[in-house]
C-alpha positions in Angstrom: 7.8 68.9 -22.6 7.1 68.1 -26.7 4.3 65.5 -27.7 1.4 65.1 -26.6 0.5 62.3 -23.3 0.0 58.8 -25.3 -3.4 58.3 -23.3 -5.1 61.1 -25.4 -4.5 58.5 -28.1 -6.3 56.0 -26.4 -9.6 54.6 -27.5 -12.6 55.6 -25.5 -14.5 53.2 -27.2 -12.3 50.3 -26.0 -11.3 52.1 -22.5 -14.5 51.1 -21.0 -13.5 48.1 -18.8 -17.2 45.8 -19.8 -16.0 46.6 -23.5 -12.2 46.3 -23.0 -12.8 42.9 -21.4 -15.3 42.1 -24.3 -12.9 42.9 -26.7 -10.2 41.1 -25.1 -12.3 37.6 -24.7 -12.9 38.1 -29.0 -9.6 38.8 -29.7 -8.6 35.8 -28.5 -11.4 33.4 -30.3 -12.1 33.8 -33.8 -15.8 34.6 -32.6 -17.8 34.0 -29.7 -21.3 33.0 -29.1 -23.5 35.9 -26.9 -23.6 33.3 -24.2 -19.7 32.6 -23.9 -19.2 36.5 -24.1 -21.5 37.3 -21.2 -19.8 34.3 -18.9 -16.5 35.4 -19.5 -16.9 39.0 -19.1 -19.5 38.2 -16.0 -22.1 40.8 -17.0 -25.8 40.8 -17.4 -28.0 39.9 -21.1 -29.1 43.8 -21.2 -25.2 45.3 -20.3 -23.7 43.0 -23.2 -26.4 43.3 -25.3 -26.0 47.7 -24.6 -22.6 47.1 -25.0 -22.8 45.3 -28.2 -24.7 47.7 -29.7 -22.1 50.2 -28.9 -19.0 48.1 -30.4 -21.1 47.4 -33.3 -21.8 51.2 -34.1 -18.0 51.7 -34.1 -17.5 49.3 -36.6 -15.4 47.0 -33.8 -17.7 43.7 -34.1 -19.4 42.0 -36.3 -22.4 40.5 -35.4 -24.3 36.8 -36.8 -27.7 35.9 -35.7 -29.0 32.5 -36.4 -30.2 29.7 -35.4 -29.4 26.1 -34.2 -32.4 24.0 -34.4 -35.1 25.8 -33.1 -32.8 28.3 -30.5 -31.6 31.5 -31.5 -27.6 31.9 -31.4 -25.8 35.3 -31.5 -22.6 34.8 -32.6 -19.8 38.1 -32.5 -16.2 38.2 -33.7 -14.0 41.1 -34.2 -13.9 43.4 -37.1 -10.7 43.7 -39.1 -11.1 47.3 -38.0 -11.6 46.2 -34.6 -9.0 44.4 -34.1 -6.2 46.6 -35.6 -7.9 49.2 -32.8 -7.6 46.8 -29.9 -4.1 46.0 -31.0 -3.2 49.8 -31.4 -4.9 50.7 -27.9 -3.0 48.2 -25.9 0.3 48.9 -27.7 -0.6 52.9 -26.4 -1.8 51.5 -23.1 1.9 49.5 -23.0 3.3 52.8 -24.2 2.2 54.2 -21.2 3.0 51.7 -18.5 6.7 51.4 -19.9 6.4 55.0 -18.2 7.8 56.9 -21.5 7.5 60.5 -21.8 6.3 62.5 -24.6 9.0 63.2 -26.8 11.2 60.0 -25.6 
């Protein structure tokens, strides 16, 4: 067997399912407010907000704070740098359901 198993190119950044599932709701949307993130994903203010911090530090998300009227509003979106990794993971995570073989 040549080549190495395509999940050792897999992100563990964006393997995490709360982060994967994040990162699949902003890929879809130009951005997202924190609010519309946590319902879709179905988490908790503290396990976005952890989570957040974590796509952030990779340089996955971009993140606005502002507000409208009086309330605060987080707004996220996806990096150019995130996206081209969540496009790149889930072409390796289709890499390896197609059930190819290193070196195929």
């Amino acid at each position: 067997m040549s080549g190495e198993h395509p999940r050792l190119r897999l992100s563990d950044t964006l393997h995490q399912p709360v982060r994967f599932s994040m990162t699949a709701a902003l890929a879809a949307a130009e951005q997202l407010d924190f609010r519309d993130l946590r319902d879709a994903v179905q988490v908790s203010d503290s396990t976005l907000s952890k989570q957040i911090a974590i796509l952030e530090d990779a340089g996955y998300v971009t993140v606005k704070k502002g507000f409208v009227g009086k309330r605060p509003r987080t707004s996220l979106a996806l990096s150019t740098e995130g996206r081209a990794a969540w496009h790149e993971h889930l072409s390796v995570l289709r890499e390896i359901a197609s059930g190819a073989t290193p070196g195929d």
